[in-house]
C-alpha positions as CSV (number, residue, x, y, z in Angstrom):
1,X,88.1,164.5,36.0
2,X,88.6,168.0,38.0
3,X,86.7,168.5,40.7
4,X,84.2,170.8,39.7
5,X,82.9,168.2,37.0
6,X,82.8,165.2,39.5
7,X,81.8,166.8,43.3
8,X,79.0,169.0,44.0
9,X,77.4,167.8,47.0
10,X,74.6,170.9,46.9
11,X,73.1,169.4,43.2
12,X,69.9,167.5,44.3
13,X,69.9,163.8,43.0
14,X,67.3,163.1,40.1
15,X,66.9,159.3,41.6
16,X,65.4,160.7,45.0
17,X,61.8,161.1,45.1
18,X,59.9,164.1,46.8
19,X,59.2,162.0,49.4
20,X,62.9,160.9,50.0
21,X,62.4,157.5,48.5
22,X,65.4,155.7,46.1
23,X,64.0,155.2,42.3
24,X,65.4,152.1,41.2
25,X,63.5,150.8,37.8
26,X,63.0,152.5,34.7
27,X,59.4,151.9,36.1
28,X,59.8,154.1,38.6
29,X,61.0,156.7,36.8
30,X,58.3,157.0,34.3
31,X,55.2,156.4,36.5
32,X,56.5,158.7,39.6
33,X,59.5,160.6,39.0
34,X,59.8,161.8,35.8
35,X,55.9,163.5,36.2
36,X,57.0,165.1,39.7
37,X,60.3,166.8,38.6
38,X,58.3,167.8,35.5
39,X,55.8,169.7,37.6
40,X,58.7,171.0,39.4
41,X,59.9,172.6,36.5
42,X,56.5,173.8,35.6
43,X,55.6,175.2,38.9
44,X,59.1,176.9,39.5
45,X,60.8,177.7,36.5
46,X,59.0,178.0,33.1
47,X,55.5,178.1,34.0
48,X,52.2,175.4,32.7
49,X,51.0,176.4,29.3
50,X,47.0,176.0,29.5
51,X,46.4,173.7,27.0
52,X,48.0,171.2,24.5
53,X,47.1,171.0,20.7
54,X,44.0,172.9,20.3
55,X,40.9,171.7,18.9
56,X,40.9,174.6,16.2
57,X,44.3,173.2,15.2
58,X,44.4,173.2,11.1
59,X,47.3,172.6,8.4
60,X,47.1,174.7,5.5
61,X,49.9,173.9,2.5
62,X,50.7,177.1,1.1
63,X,52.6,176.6,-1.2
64,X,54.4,173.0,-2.5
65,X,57.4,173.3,-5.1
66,X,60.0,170.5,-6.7
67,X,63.2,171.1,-7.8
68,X,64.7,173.2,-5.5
69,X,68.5,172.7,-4.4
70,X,69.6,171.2,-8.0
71,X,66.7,169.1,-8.2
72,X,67.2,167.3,-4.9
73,X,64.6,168.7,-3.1
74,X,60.9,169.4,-2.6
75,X,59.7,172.5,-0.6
76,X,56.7,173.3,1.4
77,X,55.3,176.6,3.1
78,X,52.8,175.5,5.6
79,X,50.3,177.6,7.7
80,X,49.8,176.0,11.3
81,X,46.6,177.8,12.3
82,X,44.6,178.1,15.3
83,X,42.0,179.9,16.9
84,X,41.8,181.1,21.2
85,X,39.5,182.8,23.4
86,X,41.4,185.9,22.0
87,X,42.1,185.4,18.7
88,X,44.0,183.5,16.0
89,X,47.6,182.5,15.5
90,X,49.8,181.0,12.9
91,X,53.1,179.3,12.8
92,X,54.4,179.8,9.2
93,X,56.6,176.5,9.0
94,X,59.1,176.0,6.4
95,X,60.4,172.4,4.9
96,X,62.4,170.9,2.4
97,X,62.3,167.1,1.7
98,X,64.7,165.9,0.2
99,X,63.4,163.4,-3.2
100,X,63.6,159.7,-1.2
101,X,61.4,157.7,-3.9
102,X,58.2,158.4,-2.0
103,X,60.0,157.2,1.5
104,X,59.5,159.2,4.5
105,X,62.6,160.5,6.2
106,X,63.6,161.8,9.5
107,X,64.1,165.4,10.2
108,X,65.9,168.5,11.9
109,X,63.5,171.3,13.5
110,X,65.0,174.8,14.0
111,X,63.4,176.6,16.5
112,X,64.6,180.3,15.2
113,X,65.4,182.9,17.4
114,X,67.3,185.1,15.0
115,X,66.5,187.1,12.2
116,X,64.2,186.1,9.6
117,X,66.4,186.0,6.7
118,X,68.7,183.0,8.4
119,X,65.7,180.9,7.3
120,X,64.9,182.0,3.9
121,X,62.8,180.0,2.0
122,X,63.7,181.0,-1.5
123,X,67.3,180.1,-0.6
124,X,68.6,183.5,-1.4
125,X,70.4,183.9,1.5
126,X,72.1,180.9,2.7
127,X,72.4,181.4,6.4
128,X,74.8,178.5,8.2
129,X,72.6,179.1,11.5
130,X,70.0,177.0,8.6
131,X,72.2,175.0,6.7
132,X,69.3,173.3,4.9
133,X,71.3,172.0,1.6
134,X,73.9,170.1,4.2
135,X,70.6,168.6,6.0
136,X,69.1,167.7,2.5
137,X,72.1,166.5,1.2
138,X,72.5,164.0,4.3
139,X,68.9,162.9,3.9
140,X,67.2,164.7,6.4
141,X,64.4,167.1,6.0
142,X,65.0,170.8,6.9
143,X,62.1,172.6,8.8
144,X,62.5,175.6,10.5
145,X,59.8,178.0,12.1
146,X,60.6,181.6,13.7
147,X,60.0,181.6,17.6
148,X,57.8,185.0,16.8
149,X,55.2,183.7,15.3
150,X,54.5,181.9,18.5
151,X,55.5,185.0,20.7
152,X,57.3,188.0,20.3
153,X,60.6,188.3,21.9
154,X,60.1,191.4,24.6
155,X,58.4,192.2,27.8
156,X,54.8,192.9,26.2
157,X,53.0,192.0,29.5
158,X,51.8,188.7,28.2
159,X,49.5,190.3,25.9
160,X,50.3,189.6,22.1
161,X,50.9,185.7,20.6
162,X,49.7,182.5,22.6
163,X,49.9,184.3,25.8
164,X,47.2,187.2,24.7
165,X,45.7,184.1,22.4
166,X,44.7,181.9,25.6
167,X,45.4,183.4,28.9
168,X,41.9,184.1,30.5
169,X,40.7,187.4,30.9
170,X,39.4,188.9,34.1
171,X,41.8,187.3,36.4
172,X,45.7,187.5,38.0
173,X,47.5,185.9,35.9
174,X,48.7,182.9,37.9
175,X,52.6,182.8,39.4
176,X,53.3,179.8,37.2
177,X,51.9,181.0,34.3
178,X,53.6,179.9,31.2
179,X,56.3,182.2,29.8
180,X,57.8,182.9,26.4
181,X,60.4,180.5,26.7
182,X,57.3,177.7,27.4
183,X,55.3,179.5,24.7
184,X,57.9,179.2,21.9
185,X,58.2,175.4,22.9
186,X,54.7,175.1,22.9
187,X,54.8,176.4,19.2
188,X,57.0,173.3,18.6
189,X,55.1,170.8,19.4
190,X,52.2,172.3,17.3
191,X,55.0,171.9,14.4
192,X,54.9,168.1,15.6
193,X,51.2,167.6,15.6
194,X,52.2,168.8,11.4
195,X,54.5,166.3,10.8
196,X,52.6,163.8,12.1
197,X,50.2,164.2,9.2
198,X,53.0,165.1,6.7
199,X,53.2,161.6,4.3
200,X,57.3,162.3,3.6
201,X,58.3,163.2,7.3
202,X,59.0,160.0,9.7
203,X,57.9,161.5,12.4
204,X,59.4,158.6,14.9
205,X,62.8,160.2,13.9
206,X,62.1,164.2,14.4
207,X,65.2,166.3,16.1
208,X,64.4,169.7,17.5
209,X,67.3,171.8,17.4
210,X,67.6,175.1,19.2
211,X,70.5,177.7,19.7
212,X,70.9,179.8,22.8
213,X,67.6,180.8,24.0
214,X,66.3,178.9,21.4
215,X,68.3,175.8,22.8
216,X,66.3,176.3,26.3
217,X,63.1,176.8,24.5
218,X,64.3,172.7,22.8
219,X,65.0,171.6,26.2
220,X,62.1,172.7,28.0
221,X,59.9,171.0,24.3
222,X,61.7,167.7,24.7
223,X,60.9,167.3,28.0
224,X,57.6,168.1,28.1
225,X,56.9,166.0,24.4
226,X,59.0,162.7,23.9
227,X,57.1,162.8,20.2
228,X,60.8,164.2,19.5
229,X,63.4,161.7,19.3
230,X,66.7,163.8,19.9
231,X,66.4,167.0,21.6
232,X,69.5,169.4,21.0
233,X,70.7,172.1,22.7
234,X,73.5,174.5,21.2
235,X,75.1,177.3,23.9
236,X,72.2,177.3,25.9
237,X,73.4,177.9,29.2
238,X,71.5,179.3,32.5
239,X,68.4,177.7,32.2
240,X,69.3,175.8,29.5
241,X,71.9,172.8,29.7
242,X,73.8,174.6,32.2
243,X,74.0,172.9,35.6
244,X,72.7,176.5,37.8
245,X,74.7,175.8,41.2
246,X,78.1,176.6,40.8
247,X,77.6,178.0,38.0
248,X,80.2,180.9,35.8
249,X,78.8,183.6,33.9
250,X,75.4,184.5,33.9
251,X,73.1,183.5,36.5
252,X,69.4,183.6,37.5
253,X,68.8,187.1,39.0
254,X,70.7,188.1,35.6
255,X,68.5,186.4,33.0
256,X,65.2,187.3,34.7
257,X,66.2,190.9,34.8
258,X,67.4,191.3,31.3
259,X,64.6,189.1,30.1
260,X,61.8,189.1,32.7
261,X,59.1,187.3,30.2
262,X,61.2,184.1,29.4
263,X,60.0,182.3,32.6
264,X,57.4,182.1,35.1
265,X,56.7,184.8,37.7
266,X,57.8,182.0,40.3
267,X,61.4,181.7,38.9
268,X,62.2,185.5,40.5
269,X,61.9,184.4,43.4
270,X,65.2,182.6,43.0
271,X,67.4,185.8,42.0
272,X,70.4,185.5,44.0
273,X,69.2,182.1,45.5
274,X,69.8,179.4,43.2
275,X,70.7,176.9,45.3
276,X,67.2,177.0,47.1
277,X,65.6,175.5,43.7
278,X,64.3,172.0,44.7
279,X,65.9,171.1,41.1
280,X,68.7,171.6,38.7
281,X,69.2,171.4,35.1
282,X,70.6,168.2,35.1
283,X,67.1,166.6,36.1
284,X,65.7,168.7,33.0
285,X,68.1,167.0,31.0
286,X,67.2,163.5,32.6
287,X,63.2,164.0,31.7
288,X,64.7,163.0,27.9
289,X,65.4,159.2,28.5
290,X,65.4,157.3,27.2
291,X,65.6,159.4,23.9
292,X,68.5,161.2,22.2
293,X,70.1,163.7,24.1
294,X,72.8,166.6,22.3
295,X,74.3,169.5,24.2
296,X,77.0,171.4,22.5
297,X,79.1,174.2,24.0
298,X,81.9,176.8,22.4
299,X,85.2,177.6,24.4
300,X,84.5,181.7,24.4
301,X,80.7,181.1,25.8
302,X,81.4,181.9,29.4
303,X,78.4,183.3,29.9
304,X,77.0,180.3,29.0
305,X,79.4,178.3,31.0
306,X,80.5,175.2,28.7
307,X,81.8,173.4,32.0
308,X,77.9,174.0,33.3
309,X,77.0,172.3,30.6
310,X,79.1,169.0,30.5
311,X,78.4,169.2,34.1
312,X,74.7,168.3,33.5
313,X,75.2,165.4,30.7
314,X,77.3,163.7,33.8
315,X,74.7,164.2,36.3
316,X,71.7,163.0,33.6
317,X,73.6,159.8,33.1
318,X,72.4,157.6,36.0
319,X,68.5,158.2,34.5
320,X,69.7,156.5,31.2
321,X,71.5,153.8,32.9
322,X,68.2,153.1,34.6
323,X,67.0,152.1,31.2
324,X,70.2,149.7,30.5
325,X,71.6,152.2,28.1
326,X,74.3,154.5,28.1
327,X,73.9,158.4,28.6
328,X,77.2,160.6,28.4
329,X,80.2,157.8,27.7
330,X,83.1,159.9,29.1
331,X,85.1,160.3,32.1
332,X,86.8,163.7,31.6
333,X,85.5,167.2,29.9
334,X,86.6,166.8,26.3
335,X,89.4,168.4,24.3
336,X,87.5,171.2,21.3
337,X,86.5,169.6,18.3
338,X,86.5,166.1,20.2
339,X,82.8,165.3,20.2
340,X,81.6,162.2,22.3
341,X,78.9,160.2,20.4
342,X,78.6,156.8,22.0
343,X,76.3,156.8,24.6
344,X,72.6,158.4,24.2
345,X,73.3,161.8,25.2
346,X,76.3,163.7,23.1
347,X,78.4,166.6,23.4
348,X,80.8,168.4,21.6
349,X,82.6,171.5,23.0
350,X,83.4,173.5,19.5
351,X,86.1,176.4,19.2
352,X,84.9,179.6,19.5
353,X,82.3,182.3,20.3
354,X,78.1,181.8,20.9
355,X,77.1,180.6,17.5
356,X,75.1,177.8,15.5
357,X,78.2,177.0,13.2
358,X,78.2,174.5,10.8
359,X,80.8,172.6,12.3
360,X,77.8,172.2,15.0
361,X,75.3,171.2,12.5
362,X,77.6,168.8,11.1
363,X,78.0,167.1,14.4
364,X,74.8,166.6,15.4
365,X,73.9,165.3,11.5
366,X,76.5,162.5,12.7
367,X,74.9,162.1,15.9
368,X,71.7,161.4,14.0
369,X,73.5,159.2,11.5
370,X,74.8,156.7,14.4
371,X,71.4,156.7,16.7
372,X,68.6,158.0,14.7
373,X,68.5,157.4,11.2
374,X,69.0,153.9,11.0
């Protein structure tokens, strides 16, 4: 292994607590560590949404339709409603089932950050970002939802979706204060709280799936809600999968001035001093174990920084092996189109530009197939 993916003596060490002491047990991990690098993450980086699942939350079935993709299929349109200090939302959630003799069956959720039509419903545009016949056809559910119905994507001053929903009036709005990134991941686990009370979704076997931004909106979900039992993250880079010291391509003075409402007010404090972050993406990574891990990379994502990313399965490992299982099984960055599947946490680096491909889909399908489905 080359340097770079084996040394960095600046990249904090997930098994050392605040207080300097050595966590040793699984135990350990998930009565004192895992809650103080979580609040970590909250207090620095993406900000502390104010509340969970709301009491208002409702489910609304909109509309419920067989024989879609040659008969193989059911579809549902459902309305995930609820009600703030400010207003009301909804979270218009698409799903197709595929016809499993009344079993229930695990599932993939988008999180959608691009257009609308790459998750059409009435299958009129078949968009490979959403490959929903491949995921029927492998006997997985296809949900999707778009990341706008949480929050819109620009700098609106925290006034319009959750944020303008629930923040309090009257009063600063707090330096940790959940941003859109936390908002849109907040909108997934609502989408959870759904399949929970769906009678064909498994929802012991759920993946959230996110590409790019939406891939650090999947990360920051996961780690926050182990309801999901594989978390994946396609090109998701700085602040993402992407290990931030050392780090090619973009960095964190350049995603909080091209997007300033994806993270807390906090996380500016750290443009041009990343290496004065008490943590790293790697420990984000680590909150998931136990559970199924999948980071995928492309060879032309610089920006993203697919060595970054490999970089942060390695240093997630030791957390997993805590729990006698393996994390990342590899000893050297992997070849394109060579994707490692053994251990708990996967990765494929895939040939080619920033993209949800179906090469990508079809590789974390297989993931799913050796850890999840069975």
């Amino acid at each position: 292994m080359n340097k770079r993916l084996s040394e960095n003596p600046l990249l904090p060490n997930p098994l050392i607590g605040d207080a300097g002491d050595m966590i040793l047990t699984a135990e350990q991990w998930q009565k004192k560590r895992h809650p103080e690098i979580l609040e970590q993450f909250r207090q620095h980086v993406y900000g502390r949404a104010p509340l969970g699942s709301p009491h208002s939350l409702r489910f609304e079935l909109v509309d419920q339709s067989s024989g879609w993709m040659d008969g193989k299929a059911l579809r549902k349109k459902v309305d995930i409603t609820f009600d703030g200090p400010r207003g009301t939302g909804i979270i218009h959630l698409y799903l197709f089932t595929p016809v499993n003799g009344g079993e229930k069956v695990p599932a993939f959720l988008l999180i959608c950050n691009r257009d609308k039509e790459n998750m059409d419903p009435e299958r009129k545009v078949k968009s490979p970002f959403w490959p929903a016949e491949n995921i029927v056809s492998r006997g997985y559910a296809a949900a999707v939802f778009h990341v706008e119905d949480a929050d819109p994507d620009f700098d609106d001053g925290f006034h319009n979706g959750v944020h303008g929903i629930f923040d309090p009036l009257g009063i600063p709005r707090p330096v940790d204060a959940w941003g859109t990134i936390a908002a849109w991941a907040w909108g997934a686990s609502r989408v959870m709280d759904y399949f929970e009370t769906d009678p064909d979704i498994d929802e012991a076997r759920v993946a959230v799936v996110g590409h790019s931004r939406g891939g650090k909106t999947s990360l920051w979900c996961g780690a926050q809600d182990d309801r999901f039992a594989l978390v994946v993250s396609n090109d998701s880079g700085c602040t993402g999968a992407a290990i931030t010291r050392g780090k090619k391509g973009e960095t964190i003075k350049d995603i909080n001035q091209r997007f300033p409402h994806w993270f807390c007010e906090n996380y500016k404090g750290y443009n041009g001093r990343d290496e004065a972050l008490p943590i790293d993406q790697h420990m984000l990574l680590a909150l998931m174990a136990p559970r199924l891990l999948y980071v995928s990379s492309a060879t032309e994502d610089t920006w993203a920084d697919p060595e970054s990313e490999f970089l942060a399965c390695i240093h997630a490992d030791p957390v997993y092996r805590l729990f006698g299982v393996p994390g990342l099984e590899a000893d050297s960055y992997p070849s394109p189109e060579f994707p490692l599947h053994q251990g708990r946490i996967g990765y494929h680096l895939r040939t080619g530009k920033h993209d949800l491909t179906p090469y990508d889909w079809n590789c974390f399908i297989d993931f799913a197939d050796l850890h999840m489905k069975g």
